[in-house]
C-alpha positions in Angstrom: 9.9 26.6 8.3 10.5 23.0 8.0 7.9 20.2 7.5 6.8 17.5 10.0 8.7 15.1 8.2 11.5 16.9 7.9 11.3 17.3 11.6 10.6 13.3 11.9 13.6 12.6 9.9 16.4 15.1 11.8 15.0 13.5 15.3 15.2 9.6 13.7 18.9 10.7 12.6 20.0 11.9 15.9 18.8 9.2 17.7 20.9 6.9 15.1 17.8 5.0 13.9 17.1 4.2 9.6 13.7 4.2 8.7 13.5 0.8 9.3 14.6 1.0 13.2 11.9 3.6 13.1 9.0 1.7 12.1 9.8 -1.2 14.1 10.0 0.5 17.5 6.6 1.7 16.5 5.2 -1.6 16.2 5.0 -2.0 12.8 2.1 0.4 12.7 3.1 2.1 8.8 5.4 0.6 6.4 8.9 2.1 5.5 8.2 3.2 2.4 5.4 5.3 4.1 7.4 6.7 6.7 9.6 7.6 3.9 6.9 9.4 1.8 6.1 11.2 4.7 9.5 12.5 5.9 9.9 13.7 2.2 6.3 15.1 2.1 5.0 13.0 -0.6 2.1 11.9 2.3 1.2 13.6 5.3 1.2 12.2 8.4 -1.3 10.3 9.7 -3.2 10.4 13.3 -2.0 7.0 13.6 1.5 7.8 12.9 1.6 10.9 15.1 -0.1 8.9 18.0 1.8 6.2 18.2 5.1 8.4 17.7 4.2 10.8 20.8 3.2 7.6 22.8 7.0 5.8 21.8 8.7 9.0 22.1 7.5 11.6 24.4 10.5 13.8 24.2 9.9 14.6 20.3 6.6 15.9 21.5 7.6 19.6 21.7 9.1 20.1 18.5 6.7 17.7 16.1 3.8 18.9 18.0 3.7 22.3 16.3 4.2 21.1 13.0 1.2 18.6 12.6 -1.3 19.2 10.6 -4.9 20.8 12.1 -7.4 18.2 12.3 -9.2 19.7 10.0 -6.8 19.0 7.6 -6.4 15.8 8.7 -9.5 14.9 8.4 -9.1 15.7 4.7 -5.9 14.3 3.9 -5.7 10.3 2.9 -5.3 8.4 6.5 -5.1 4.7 5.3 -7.7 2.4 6.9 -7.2 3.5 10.9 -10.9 2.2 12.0 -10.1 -1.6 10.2 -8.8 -5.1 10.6 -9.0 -6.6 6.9 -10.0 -9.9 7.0 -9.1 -10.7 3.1 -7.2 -8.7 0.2 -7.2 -10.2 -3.4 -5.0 -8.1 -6.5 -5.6 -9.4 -9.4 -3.2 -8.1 -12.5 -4.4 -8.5 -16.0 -2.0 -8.7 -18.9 -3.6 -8.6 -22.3 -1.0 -8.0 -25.5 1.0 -5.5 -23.1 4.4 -7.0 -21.2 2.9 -5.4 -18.4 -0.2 -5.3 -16.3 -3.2 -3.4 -18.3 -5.4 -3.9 -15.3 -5.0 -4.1 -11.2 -8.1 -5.3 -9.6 -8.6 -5.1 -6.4 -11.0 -6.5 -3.6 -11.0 -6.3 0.3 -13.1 -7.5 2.6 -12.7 -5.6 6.2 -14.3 -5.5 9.4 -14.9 -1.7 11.3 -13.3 -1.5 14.6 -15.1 1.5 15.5 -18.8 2.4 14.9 -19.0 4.8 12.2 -16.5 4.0 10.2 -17.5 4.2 6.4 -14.5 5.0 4.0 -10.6 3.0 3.3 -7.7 4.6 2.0 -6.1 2.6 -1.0 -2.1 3.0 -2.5 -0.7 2.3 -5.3 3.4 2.7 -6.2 4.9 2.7 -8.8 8.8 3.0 -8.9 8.0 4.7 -13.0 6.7 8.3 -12.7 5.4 8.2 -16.2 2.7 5.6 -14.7 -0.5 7.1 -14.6 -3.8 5.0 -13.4 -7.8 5.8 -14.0 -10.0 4.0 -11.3 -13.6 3.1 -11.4 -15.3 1.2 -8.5 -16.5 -2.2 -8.7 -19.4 -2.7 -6.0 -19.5 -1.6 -2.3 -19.5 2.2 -3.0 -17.5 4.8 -4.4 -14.4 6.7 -4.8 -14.8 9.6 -2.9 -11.3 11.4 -3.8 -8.3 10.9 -6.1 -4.6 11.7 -5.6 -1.8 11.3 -7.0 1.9 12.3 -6.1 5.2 12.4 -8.3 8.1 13.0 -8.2 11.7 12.1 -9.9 11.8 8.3 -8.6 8.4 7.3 -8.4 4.3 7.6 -8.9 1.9 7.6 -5.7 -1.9 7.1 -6.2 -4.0 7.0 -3.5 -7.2 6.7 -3.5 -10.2 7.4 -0.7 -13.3 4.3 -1.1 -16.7 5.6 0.5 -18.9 3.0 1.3 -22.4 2.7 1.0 -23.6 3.4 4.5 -21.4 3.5 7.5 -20.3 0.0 9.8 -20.8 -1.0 13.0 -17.8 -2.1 15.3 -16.9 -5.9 14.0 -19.0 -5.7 10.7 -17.1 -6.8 8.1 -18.2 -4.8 4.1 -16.1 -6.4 0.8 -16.1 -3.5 -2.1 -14.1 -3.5 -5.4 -12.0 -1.1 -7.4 -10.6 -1.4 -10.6 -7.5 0.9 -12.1 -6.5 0.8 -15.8 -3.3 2.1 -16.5 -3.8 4.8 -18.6 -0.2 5.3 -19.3 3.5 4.2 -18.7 4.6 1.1 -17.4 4.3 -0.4 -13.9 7.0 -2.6 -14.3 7.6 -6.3 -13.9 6.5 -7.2 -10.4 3.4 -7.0 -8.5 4.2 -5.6 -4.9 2.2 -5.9 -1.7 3.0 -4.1 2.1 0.4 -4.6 4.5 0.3 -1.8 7.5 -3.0 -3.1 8.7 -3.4 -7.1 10.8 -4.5 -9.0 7.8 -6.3 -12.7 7.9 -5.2 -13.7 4.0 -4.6 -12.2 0.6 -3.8 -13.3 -2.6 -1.8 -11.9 -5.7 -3.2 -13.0 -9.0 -1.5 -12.5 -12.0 -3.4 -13.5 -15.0 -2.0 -14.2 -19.0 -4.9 -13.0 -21.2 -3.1 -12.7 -24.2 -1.2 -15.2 -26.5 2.4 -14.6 -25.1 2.7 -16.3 -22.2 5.6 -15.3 -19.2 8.9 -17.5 -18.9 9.3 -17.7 -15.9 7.2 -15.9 -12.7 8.6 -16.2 -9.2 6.9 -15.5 -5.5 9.2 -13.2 -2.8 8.7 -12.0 0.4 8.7 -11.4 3.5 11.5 -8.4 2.6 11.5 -5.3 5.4 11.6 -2.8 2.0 10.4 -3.1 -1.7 13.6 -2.2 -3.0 15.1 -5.3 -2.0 12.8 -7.1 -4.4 15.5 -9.0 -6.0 15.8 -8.6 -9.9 15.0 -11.8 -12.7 14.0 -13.9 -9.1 17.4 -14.2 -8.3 17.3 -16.8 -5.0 12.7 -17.0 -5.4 10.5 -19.5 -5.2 9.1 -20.8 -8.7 5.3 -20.3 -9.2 3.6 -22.8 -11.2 0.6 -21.6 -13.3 -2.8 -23.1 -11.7 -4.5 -22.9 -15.2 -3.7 -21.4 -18.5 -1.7 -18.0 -17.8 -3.1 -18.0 -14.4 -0.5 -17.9 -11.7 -1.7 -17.2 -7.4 0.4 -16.6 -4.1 -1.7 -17.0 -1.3 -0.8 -15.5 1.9 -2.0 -16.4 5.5 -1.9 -13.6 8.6 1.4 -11.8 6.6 3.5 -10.2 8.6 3.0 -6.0 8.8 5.2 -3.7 7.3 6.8 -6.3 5.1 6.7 -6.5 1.1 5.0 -9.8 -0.5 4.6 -10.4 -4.4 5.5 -12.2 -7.6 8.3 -10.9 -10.3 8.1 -12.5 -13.7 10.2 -12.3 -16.9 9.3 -12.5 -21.1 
């Protein structure tokens, strides 16, 4: 019996959409490379996905509908931050002696859009699938539940942030989490895609140790994260706001599109 992505993916094909015609005629609501997890089963879907796909297409109804998941399962599966706006994201990665980041910490602020709502749904991808991550949080609660996905292109982490008591609709709760990477390499370029309506973010990369990059570079908006071109190739040049500290701040970035920096030794 076939999946509900591989379902998803047979009906996007007949109708002569990619992925990315996909996402945009439903507003934008997951990013591509989440759609493709999904059709390839390397996430389930989502409430918000399935919604918003039987609301934009009716007539897939009958065939996707059996192949859902129970709520029950839902309800435990990883659905990414459905009850939130966030009002600010900051990744920070820290290099020590290593060419590539040792550290990723991050730190959201986000106000509930429903009463009740008291957990978030982080990702992190990497395009390596000898990556391998171990989280701790920071403040603002605690990790409730840990996966992680891999296959023969990539590593998937996602991670499931309880807070410490549940929100009201339009209170706003910052928390932190921090992920060493406990193995592999993540690469050499810090990648953002925001499926939520976000206020501002900023990417931080920060030079601990004594080697210092040659050059770092700023791209985005790009509809998928494999178009992040290689060396900077046609960038902008970020300049370093202090010793080995280099920031791209982002205002109200557009959803389903990849932002970050690239930088070379």
């Amino acid at each position: 019996m076939e999946s509900f992505g591989e379902a998803l993916r047979t009906l996007r094909k007949d109708a002569g959409m990619r992925q990315v015609d996909l996402v945009e005629a439903l507003g934008n609501v997951i990013a591509r490379s989440t759609l493709a997890n999904v059709e390839v089963g390397r996430e389930r879907p989502s409430a918000r996905l399935w919604n918003k796909v039987r609301c934009t297409f009716p007539e897939w109804t009958d065939t996707l509908e059996p192949l859902f998941p129970s709520r029950s399962r839902v309800d435990e599966a990883f659905e990414l931050s459905d009850p939130f706006e966030t009002v600010e994201a900051n990744y920070a990665y820290i290099f020590r002696e290593h060419p590539s980041p040792e550290e990723i910490v991050q730190v959201r602020r986000v106000r509930a859009t429903r009463d009740g709502a008291a957990e978030y749904g982080l990702k992190i991808t990497s395009e390596r699938t000898e990556f391998g991550l171990d989280s701790e949080p920071l403040f603002g609660g605690w990790i409730h539940r840990d996966e992680h996905h891999i296959d023969e292109r990539r590593s998937l982490y996602l991670t499931r942030f309880h807070f410490d008591r549940p929100l009201k609709t339009g209170e706003e709760h910052e928390f932190g989490l921090r992920s060493w990477v406990a193995q592999g390499d993540p690469g050499r370029s810090a990648r953002v895609t925001f499926t939520l309506p976000t206020e501002r973010a900023r990417i931080t990369l920060n030079f601990l140790g004594r080697r210092l990059p040659r050059s770092v570079w700023s791209f985005g908006p790009l509809p998928d994260p494999m178009l992040v071109p290689a060396e900077g190739r046609g960038c902008s040049e970020v300049k370093a706001l202090d010793h080995g500290i280099y920031c791209l701040n982002l205002h109200n970035p557009k959803p389903s599109q990849c932002y970050g920096m690239g930088w070379a030794w």
